[in-house]
N, C-alpha and C positions, 0 to 999 in steps of 0.2 A: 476688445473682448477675446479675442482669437489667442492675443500674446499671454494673457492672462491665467488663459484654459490649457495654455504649452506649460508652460510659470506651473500650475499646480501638478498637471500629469508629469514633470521633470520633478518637482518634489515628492512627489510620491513617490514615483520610483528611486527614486534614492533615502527613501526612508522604507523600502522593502531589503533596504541592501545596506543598510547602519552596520556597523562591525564588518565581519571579512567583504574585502571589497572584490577576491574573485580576478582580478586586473591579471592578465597573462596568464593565467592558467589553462592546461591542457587535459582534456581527454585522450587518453592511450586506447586503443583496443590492439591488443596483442594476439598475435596466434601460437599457442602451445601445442607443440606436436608432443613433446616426449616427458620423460623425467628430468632428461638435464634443462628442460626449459624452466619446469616449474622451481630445479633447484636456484634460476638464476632469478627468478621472480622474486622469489623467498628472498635470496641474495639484496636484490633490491631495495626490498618492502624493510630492511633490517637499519638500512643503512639511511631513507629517507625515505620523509613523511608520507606514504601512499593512503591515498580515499577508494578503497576497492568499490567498485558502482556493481560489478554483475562478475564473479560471485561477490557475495558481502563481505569475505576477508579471503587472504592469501591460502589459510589453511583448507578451503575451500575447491583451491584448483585442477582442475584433473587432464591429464592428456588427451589430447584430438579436441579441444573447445577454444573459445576465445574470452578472454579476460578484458574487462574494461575499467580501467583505473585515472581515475584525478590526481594531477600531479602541481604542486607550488610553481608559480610564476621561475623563481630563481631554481629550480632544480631543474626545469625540461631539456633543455640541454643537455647536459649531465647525462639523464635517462635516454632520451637521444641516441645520445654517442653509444652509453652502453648496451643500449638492441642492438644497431647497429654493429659493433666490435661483436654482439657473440652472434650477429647474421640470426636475430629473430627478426620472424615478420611484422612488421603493427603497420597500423595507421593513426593520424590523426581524427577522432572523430569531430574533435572540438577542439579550437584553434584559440578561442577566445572566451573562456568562459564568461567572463563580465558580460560582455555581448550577445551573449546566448542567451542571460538574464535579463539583462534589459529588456531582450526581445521576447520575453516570454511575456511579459503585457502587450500584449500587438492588439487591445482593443482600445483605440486612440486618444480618446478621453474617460480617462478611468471615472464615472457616473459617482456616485457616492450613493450607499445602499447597497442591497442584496444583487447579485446579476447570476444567473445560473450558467452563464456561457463565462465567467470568470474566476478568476483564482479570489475568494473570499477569507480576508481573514476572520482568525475565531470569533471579534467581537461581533461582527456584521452575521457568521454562523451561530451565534448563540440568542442572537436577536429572530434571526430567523425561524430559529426551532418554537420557538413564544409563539412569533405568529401566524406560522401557517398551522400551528396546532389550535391557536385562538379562533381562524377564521375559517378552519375545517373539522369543526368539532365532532363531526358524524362520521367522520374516516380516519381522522390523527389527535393522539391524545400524547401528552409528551410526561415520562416520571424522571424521578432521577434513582442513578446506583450508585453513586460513589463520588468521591472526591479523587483530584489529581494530586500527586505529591505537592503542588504546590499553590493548592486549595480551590482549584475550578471544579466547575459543575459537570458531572459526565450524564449530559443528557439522553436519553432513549426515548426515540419517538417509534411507536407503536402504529400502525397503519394498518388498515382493513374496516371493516364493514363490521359493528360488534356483533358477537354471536355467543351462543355456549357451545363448548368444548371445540372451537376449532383449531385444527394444526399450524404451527407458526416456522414462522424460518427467522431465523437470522441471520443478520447481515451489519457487519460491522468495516468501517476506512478510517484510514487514517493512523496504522500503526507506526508506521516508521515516517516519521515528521518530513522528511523531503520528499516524499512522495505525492505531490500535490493532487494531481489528476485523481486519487483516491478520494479525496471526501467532496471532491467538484462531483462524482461518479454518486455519492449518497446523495447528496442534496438532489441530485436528477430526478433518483430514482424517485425520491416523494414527492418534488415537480410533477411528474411526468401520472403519479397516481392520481392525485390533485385534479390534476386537470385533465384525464381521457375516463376519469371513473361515470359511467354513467353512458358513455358515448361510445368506447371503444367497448367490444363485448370480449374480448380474450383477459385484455385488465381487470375487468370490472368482475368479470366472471372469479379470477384469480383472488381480490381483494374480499368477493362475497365470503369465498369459501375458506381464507387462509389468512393470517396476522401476518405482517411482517415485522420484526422488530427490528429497527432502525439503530444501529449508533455513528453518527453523523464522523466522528472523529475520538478516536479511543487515547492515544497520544495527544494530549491537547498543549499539555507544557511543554513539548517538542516542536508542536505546529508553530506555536504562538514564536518561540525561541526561533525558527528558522524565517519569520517576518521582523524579527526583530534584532537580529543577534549574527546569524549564522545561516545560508540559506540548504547549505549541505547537511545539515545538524540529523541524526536519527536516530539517537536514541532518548527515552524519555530523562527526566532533568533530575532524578532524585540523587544525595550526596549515599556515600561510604563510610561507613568507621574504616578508619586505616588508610586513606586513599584521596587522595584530592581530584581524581578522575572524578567527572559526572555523567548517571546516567546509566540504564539498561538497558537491553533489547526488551522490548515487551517480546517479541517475535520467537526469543529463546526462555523464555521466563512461564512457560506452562511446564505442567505438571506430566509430560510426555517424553521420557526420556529424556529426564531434562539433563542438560548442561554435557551428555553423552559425547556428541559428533557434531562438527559444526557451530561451538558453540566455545566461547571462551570463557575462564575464569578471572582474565585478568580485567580490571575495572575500568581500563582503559581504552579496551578494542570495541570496537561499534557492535561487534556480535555478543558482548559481554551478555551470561547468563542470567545475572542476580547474585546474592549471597544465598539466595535461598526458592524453588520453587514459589512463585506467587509472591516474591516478596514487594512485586511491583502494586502500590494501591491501585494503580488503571488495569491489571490483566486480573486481581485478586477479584477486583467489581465485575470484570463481565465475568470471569469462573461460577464466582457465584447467585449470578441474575441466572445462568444457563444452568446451574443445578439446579435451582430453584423450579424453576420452568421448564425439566427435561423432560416432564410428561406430554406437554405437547409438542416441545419444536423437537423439528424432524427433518432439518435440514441446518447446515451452517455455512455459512460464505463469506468469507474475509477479502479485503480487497485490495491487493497493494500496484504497484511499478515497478520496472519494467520489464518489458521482455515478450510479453504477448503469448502465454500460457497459461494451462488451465489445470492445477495439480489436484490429486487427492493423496490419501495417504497411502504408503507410509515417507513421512522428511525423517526420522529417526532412526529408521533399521532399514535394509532394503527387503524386510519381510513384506510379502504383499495382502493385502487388506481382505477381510473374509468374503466381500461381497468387489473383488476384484473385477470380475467378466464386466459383471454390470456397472458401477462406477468406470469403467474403460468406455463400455458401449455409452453410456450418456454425455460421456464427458466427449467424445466423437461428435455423436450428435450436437452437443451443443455449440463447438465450436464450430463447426458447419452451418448450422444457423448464424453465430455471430459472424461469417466472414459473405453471409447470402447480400448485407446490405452495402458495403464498402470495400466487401474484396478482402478484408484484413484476416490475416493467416496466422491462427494461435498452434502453436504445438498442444500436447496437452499427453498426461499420464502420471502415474507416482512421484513425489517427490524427488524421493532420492535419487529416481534415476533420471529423470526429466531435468533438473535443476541441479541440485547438489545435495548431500545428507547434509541436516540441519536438525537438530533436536531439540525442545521444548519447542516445539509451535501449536499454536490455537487449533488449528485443523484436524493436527493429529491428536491433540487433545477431547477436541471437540466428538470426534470417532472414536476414542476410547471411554469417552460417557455412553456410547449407544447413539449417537446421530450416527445414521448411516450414511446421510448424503453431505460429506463435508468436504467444500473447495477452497482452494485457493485461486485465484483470480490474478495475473501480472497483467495487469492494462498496459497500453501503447509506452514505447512505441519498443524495438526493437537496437536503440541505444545514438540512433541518429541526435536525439535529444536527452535519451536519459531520464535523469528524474525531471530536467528543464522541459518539458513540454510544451508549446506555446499556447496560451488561449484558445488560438483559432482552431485547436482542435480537440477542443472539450467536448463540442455539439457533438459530431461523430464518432469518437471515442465512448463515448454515453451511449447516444443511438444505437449503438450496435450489442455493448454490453447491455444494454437494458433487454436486448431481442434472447440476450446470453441468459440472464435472470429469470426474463418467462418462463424460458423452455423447461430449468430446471424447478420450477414453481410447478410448472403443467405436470409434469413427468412424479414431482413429487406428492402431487395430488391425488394423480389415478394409482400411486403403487404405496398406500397406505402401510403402514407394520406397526 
């Protein structure tokens, strides 16, 4: 029995990992003191294939930070020598990336069905949305907004306690398809309502009073593609006229400055903006589920990896947001809160200067509809792992963000507008 249940957990994992096989690949994190480092980056990224992890692409880089970049089996070397020869600093973060994958199943026999302490593919999270909305009909009701470029269902589960006219938040994972721990972090969260509604009084209280709306996974033809295909893959799967590149950033593809700073127009770079604001059908459908519903929701909260930060706007300009102090002072608090349970330490403050300028994003979008209270969220870890994550640390990665979630639910409760 024993050899049989090794037999299907070795096939499995190697049908998470069909297509790029990842085998010798290396994580870089580099340290940039100056200009001439980032000119020798740039140098680099021109000549061979770099996967920028943290910032998102090269044009991103700025003096005094550190860069984290995925580099081909047969070029580490190569890159190697050339930090070395111009006496920059790095490390190796990741020695192996195939191994790093492998090991990101570390729950030993992968069960078949739903597990909330594991990495889910779509079809098992689309199954799932069915049923905890079927067998919690009095707190979860599931609709749909849209279609994916390549014809999936963008489900939205709505959560709360039904009422008339109460205020809703949203909360959407799942943008950038490698980003796994994001939509592990949604399904938690309506775990986690599921089952303390009734018993825990700060939840329950929270769900009386406020909607949440759920979207489990916004990139789905990205997710699906990185189980299936590519496990680095992030941006969504739609083609080009003119272009054999596939694929946008949802993440650059609002209507927020768009394609300004941070954001490319060539069809190839993983930051690519679109041909056009909203040309994406996954970011067109939440735009306009949140126009639709902008009278009541009154907070927005997108959920990506990594890094362990808590932004608000502005990612587009480095102009600072009208209700600056206060978005400063919560966003404090709340990562205070989130680090009371495991210790875990977010940075936290504007985009652009906490992160990098980044144009078209939902957040800052979302705050120039009128949401006042709109974050961005970089879950675990700090690039030990990257977007590889392992399992084992779903449970506390959630547990703490979900303590993150309340607070801003509490906070946006008592300060109505």
């Amino acid at each position: 029995m024993w050899t049989f249940l090794i037999l299907v957990a070795v096939a499995l994992a190697s049908a998470h990992h069909s297509g790029e096989h990842f085998e010798g690949e290396k994580v870089f994190r580099v340290h940039v003191e100056d200009e001439n480092h980032i000119k020798l980056i740039h140098e680099l990224a021109s000549t061979k294939q770099i996967d920028f992890w943290k910032p998102d692409s090269v044009t991103q880089i700025q003096p005094h930070s550190t860069v984290d970049f995925r580099v081909k089996a047969e070029d580490t070397v190569t890159v190697e020598d050339f930090l070395e020869q111009n006496e920059v600093q790095f490390e190796v973060l990741i020695s192996n990336l195939k191994s790093v994958l492998e090991a990101q199943f570390d729950s030993k026999v992968r069960a078949t069905g739903h597990s909330y302490e594991k990495y889910n593919n779509w079809e098992t999270i689309e199954a799932w949305t069915q049923q905890v909305a079927t067998e919690n009909p009095d707190l979860i009701s599931r609709s749909t907004i849209g279609t994916t470029f390549e014809g999936r269902t963008l489900h939205l589960l709505k959560v709360g306690k039904p009422g008339p006219n109460k205020p809703a938040i949203f909360m959407d994972c799942g943008f950038h398809a490698r980003e796994w721990i994001s939509p592990a972090f949604c399904q938690w969260f309506v775990r986690e309502a599921v089952r303390t509604y009734g018993r825990e009084i700060h939840l329950t209280d929270l769900l009386d009073k406020l909607d949440f709306y759920v979207l489990p996974v916004l990139n789905i033809d990205g997710y699906v593609f990185t189980w299936t295909k590519n496990r680095m893959w992030r941006k969504t799967r739609s083609t080009h006229d003119g272009s054999s590149c596939i694929g946008t950033d949802p993440n650059r593809n609002f209507d927020a400055g768009w394609c300004q700073i941070g954001a490319s127009r060539r069809p190839c770079d993983d930051t690519y903006c679109g041909p056009s604001a909203e040309s994406e059908k996954e970011t067109k459908a939440l735009a306009d589920f949140i126009r639709k519903n902008l009278a009541s929701i009154k907070a927005y909260l997108t959920i990506h990896s990594y890094s362990q930060m808590m932004l608000y706007p502005y990612s587009y300009d480095y102009k600072v947001a009208e209700n600056n102090i206060e978005l400063n002072n919560l966003a404090k608090a709340t990562v205070k809160e989130l680090a009371s349970l495991h210790g875990t330490k977010y940075t936290y403050g504007p985009g652009a200067t906490t992160i990098y300028p980044a144009a078209g994003g939902s957040d800052d979008w979302a705050y120039d509809q009128g949401i006042k209270y709109s974050f961005t969220f970089e879950l675990r870890d700090k690039g030990t792992y990257g977007f590889v994550l392992p399992e084992s640390q779903i449970r506390a990665t959630c547990e703490e963000t979900m303590l993150a979630i309340k607070h801003v639910a509490s906070y946006v409760l008592e300060h109505p507008y």
